[in-house]
MMTF fields as JSON, N, C-alpha, C and O atoms, coordinates in Angstrom:
{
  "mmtfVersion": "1.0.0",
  "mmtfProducer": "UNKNOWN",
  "numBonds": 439,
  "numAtoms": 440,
  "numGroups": 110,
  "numChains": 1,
  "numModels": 1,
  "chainsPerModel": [1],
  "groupsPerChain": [110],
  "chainIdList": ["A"],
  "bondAtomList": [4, 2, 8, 6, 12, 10, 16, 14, 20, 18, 24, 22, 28, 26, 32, 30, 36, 34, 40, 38, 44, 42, 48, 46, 52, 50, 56, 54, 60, 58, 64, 62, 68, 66, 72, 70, 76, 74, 80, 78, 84, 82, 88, 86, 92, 90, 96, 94, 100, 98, 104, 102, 108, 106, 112, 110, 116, 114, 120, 118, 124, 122, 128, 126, 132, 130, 136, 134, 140, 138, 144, 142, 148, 146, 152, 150, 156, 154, 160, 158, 164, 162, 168, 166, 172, 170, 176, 174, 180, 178, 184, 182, 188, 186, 192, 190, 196, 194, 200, 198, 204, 202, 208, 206, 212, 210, 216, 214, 220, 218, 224, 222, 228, 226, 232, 230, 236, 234, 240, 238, 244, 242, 248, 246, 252, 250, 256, 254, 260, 258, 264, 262, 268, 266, 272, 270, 276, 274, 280, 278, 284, 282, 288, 286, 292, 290, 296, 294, 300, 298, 304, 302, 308, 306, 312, 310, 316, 314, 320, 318, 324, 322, 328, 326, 332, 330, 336, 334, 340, 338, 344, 342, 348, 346, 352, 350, 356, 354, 360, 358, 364, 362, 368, 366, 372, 370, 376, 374, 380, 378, 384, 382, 388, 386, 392, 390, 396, 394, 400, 398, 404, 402, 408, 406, 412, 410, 416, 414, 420, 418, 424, 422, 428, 426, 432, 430, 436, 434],
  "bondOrderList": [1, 1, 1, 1, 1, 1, 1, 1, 1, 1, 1, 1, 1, 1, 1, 1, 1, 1, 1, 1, 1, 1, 1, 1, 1, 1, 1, 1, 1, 1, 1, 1, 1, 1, 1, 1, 1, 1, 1, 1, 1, 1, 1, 1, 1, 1, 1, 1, 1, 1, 1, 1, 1, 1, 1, 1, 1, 1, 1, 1, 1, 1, 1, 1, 1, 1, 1, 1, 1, 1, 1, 1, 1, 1, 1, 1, 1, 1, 1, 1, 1, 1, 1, 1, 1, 1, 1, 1, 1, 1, 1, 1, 1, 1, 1, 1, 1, 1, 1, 1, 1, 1, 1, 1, 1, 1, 1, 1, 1],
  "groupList": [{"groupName": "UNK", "atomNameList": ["N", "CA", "C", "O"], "elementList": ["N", "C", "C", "O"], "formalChargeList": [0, 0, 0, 0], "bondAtomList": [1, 0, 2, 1, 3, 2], "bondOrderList": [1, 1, 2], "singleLetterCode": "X", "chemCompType": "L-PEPTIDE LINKING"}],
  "groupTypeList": [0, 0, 0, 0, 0, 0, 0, 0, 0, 0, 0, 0, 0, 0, 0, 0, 0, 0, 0, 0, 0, 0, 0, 0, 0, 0, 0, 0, 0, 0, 0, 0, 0, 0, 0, 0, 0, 0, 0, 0, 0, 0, 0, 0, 0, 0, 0, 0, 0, 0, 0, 0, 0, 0, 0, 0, 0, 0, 0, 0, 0, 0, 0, 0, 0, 0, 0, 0, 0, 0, 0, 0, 0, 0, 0, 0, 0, 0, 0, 0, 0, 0, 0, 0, 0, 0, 0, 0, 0, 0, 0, 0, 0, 0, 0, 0, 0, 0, 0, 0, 0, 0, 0, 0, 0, 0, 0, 0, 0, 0],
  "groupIdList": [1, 2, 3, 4, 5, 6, 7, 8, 9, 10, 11, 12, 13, 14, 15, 16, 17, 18, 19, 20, 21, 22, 23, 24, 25, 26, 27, 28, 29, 30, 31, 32, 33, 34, 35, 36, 37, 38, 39, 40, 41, 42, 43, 44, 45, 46, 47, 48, 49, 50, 51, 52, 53, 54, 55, 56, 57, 58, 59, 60, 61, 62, 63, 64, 65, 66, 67, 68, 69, 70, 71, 72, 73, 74, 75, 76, 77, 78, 79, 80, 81, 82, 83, 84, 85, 86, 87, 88, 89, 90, 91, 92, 93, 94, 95, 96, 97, 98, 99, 100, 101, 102, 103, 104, 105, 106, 107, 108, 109, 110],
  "secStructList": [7, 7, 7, 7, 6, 6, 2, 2, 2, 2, 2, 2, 2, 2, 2, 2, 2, 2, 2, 2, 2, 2, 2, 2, 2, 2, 2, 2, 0, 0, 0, 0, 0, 7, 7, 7, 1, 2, 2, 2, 2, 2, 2, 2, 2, 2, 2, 2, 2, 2, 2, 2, 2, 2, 2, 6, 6, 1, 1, 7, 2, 2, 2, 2, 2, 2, 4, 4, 4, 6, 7, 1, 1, 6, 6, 4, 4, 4, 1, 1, 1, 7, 2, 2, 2, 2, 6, 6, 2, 2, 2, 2, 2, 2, 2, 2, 2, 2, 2, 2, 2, 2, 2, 2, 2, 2, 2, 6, 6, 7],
  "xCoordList": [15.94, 16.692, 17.454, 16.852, 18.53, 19.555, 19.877, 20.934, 19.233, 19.814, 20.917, 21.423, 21.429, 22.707, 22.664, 21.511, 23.535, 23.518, 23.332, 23.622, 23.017, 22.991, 21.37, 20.679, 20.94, 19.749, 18.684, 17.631, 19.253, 18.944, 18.659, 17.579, 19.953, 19.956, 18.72, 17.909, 18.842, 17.835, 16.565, 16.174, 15.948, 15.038, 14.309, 13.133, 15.567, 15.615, 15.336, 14.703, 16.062, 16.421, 14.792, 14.49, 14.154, 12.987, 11.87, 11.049, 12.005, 10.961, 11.208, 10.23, 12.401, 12.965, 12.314, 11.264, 12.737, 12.562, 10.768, 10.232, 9.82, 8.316, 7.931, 7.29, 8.692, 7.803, 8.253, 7.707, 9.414, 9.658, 8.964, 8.952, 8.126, 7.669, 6.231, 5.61, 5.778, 4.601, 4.755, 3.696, 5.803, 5.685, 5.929, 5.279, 6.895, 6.636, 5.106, 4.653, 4.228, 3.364, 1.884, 0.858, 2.15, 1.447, 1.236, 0.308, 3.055, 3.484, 2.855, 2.636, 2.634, 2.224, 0.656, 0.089, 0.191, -1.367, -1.944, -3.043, -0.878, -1.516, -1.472, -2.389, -0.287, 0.228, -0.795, -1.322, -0.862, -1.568, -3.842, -4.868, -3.518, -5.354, -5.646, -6.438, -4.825, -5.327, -5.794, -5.778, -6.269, -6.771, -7.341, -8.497, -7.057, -7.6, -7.687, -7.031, -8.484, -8.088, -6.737, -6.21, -6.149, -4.511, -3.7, -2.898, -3.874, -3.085, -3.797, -3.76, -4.425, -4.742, -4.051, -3.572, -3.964, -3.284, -1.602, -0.88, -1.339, -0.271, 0.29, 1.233, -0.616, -0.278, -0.731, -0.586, -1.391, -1.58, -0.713, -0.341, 0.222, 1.709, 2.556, 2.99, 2.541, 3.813, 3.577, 4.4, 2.289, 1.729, 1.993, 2.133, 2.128, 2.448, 3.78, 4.072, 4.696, 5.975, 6.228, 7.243, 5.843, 6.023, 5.806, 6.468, 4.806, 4.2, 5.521, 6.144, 5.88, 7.048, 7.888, 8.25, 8.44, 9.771, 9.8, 10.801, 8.142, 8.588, 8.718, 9.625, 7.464, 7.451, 9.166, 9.605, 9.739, 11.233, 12.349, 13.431, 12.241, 12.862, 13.21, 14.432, 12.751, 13.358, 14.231, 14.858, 14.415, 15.434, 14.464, 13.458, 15.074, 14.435, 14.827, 16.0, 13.735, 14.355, 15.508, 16.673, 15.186, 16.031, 17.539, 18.496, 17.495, 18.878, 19.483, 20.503, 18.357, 19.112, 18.929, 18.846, 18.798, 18.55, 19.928, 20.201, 20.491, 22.158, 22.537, 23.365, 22.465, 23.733, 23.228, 24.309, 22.519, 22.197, 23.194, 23.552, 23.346, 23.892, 25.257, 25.791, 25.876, 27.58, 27.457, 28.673, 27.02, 27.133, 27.473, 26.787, 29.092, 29.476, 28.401, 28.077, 27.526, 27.316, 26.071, 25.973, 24.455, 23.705, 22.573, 21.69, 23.035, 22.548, 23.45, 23.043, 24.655, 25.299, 25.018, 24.595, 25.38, 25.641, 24.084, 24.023, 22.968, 21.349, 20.703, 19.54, 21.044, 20.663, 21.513, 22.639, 21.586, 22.536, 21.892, 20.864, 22.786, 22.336, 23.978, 24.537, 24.431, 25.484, 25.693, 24.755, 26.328, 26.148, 26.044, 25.566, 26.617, 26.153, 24.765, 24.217, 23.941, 22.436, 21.878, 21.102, 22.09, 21.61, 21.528, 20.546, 22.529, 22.064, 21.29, 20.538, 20.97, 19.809, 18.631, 17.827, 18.437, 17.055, 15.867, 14.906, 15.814, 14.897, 14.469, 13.292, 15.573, 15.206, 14.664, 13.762, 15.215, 14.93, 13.253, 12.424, 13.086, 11.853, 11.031, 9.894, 11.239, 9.785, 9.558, 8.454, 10.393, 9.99, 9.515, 9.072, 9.515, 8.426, 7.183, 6.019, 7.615, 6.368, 5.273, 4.113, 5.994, 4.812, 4.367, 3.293, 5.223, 4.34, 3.369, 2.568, 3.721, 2.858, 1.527, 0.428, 1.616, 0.337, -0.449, -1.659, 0.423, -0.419, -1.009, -1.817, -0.289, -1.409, -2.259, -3.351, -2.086, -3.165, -4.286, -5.276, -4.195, -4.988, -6.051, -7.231, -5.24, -5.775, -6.825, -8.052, -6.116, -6.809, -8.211, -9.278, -8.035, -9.005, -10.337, -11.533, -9.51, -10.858, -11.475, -12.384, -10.311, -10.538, -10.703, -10.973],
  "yCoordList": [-23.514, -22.699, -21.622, -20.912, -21.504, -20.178, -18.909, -18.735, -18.111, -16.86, -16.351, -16.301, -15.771, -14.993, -13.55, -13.119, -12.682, -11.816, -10.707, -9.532, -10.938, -9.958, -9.81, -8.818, -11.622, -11.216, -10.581, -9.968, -10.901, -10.391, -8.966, -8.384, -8.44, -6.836, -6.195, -5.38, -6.833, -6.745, -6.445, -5.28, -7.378, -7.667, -7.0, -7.062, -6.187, -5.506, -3.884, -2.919, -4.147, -2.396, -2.103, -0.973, -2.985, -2.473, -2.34, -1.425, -3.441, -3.274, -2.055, -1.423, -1.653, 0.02, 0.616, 1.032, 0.985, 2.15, 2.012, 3.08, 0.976, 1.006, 1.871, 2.909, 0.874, 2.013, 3.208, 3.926, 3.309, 5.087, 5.712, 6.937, 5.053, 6.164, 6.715, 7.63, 5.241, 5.35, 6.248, 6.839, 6.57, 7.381, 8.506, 9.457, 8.886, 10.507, 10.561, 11.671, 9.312, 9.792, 10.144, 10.718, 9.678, 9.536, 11.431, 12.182, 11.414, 12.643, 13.739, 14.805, 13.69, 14.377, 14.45, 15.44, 13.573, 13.269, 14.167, 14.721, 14.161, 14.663, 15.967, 16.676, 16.397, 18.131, 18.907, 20.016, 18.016, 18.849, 18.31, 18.569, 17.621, 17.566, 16.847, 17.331, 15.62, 14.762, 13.236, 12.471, 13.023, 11.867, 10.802, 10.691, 9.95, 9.002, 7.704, 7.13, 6.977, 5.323, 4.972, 4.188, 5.681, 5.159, 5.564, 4.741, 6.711, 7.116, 6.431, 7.242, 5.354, 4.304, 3.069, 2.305, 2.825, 1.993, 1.924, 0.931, 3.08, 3.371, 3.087, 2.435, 3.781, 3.617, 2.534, 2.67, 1.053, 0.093, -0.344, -1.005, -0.588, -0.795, -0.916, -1.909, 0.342, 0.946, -0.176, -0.787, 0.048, -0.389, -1.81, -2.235, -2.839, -4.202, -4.18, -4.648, -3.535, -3.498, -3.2, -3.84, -2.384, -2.096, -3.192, -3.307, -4.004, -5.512, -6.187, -6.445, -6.437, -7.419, -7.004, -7.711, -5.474, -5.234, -5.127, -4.935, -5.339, -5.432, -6.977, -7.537, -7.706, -9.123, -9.84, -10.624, -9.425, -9.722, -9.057, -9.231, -8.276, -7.802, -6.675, -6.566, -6.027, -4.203, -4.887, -4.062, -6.328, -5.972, -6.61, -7.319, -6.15, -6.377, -8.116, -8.474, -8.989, -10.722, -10.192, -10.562, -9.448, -9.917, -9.558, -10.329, -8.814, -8.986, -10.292, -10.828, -10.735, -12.307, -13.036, -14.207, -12.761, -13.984, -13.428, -14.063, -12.403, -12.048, -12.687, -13.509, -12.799, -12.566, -14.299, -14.835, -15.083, -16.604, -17.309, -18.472, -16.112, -16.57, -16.032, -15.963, -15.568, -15.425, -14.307, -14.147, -13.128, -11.229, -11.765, -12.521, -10.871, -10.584, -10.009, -10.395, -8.972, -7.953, -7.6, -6.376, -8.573, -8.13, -6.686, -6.56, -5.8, -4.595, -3.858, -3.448, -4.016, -3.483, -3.784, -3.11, -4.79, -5.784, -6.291, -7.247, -5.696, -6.049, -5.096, -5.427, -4.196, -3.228, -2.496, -2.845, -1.761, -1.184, 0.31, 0.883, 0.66, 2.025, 2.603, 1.723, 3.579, 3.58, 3.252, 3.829, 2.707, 2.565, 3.437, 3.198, 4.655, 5.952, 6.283, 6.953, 5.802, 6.124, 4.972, 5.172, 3.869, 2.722, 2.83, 2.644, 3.099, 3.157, 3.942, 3.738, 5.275, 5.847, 5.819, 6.745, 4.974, 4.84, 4.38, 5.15, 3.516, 3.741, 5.237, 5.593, 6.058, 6.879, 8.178, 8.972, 8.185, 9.331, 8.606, 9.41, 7.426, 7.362, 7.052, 7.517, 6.517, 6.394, 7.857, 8.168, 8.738, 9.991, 10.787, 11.886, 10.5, 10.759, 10.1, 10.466, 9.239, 7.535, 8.515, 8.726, 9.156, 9.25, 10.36, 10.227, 11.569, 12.681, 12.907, 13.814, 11.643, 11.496, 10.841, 11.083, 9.994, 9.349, 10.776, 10.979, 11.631, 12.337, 13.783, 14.669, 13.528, 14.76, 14.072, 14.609, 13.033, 12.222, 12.058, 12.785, 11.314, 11.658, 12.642, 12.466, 13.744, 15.049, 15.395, 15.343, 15.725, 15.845, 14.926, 15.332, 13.949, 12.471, 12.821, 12.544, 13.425, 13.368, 14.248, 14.111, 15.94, 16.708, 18.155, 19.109],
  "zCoordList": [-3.256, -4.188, -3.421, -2.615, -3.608, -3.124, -3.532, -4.137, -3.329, -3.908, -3.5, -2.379, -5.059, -4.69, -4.012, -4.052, -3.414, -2.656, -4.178, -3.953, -5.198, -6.149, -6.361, -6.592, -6.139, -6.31, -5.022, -5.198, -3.863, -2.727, -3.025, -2.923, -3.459, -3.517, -4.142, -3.703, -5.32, -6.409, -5.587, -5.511, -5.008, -4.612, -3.538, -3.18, -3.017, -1.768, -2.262, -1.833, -3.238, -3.99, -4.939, -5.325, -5.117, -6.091, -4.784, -4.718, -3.75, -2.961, -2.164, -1.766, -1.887, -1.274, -1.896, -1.407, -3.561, -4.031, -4.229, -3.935, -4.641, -4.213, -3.06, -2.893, -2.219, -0.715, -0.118, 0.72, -0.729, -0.83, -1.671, -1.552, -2.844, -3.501, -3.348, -3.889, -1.824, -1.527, -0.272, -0.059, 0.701, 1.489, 0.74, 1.172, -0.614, -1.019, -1.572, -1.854, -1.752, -2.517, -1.481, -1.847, -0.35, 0.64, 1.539, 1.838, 1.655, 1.499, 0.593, 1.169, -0.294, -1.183, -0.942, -0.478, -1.221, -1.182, 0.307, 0.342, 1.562, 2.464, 2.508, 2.924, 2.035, 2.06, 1.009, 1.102, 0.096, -1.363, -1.171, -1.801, -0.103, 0.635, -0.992, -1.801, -1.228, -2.122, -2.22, -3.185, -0.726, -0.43, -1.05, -0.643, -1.863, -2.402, -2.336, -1.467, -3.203, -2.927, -2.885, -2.096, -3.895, -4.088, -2.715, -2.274, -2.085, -1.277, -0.147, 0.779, 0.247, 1.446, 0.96, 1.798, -0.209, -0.985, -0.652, -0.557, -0.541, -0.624, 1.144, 1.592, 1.706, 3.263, 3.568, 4.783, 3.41, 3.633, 3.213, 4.182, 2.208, 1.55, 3.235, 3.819, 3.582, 3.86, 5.821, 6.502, 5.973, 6.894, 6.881, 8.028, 5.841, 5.759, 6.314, 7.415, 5.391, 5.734, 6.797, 7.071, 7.938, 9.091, 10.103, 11.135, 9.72, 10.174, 10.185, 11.215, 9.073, 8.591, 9.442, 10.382, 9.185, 9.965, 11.598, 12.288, 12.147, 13.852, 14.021, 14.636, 13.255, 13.677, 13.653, 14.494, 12.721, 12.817, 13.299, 12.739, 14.312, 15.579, 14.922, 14.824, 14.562, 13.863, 12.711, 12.046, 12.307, 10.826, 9.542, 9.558, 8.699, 7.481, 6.911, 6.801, 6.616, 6.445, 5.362, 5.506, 4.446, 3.518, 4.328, 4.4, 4.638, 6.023, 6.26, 5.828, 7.254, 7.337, 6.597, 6.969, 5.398, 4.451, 3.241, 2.222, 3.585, 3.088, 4.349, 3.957, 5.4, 6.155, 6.183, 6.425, 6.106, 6.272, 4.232, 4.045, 3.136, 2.208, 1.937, 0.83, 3.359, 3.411, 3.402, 3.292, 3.421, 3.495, 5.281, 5.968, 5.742, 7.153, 7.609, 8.732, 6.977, 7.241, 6.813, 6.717, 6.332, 5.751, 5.426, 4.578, 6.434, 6.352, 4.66, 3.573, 5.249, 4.203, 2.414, 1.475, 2.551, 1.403, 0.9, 0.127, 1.31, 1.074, 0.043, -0.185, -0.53, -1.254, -1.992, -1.636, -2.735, -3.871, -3.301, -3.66, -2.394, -1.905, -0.995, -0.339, -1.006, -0.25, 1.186, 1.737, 2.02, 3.192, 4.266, 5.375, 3.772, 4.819, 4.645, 5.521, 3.352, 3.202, 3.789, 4.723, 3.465, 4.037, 5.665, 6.384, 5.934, 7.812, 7.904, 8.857, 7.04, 8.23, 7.246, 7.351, 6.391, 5.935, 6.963, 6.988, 7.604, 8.698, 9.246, 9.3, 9.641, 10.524, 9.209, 9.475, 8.168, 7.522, 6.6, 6.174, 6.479, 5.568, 6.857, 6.773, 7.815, 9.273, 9.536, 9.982, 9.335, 9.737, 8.777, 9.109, 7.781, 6.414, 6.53, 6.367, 6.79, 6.948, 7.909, 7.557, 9.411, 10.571, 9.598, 9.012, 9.373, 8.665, 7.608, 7.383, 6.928, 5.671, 6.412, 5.912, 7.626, 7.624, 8.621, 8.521, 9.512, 9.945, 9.112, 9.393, 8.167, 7.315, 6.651, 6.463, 6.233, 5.449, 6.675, 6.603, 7.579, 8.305, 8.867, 9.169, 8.908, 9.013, 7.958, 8.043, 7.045, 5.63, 5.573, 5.113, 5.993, 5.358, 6.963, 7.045, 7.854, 9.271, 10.082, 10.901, 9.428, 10.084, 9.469, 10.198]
}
């Protein structure tokens, strides 16, 4: 079966906005010393995805799986997000990502 680059997006854009809401919530959980099942939940989430995104050379499949269904360009054209936000989502949510896991951490060992 083939997906269209709409449903790509789709697909791309709900699983984004999920694990952004697990690094603000992770975020949260560590700053406010609210450690719970959910907030390991949450960082085991974020922790899969990180799996996914090295085993496939730093890009995200659904990437090449636009740019394998005609997107020039599948970074761009993979999500319903603007493209000046889209490029630096890596760098602005991994750097939420490390801080959230090191206060959670903190919080949870020390």
């Amino acid at each position: 079966m083939r997906l269209s680059i709409f449903q790509i997006k789709l697909v791309h854009s709900v699983i984004f906005w999920v694990l952004s809401a697990c690094v603000v919530y992770a975020l949260f959980c560590g700053l406010a010393d609210r450690v719970t099942v959910w907030t390991w939940i949450a960082i085991g989430l974020l922790m899969a995805e990180s799996l996914v995104f090295t085993v496939n050379g730093w890009r995200c499949p659904l990437t090449l799986l636009a740019e394998r269904e005609g997107a020039a360009d599948g970074k761009v054209v993979d999500i319903f997000l603007p493209s000046w936000f889209a490029d630096r989502v890596p760098v602005i949510c991994g750097t939420l990502y490390v801080l959230a896991l090191v206060t959670v951490v903190w919080r949870a060992f020390f």
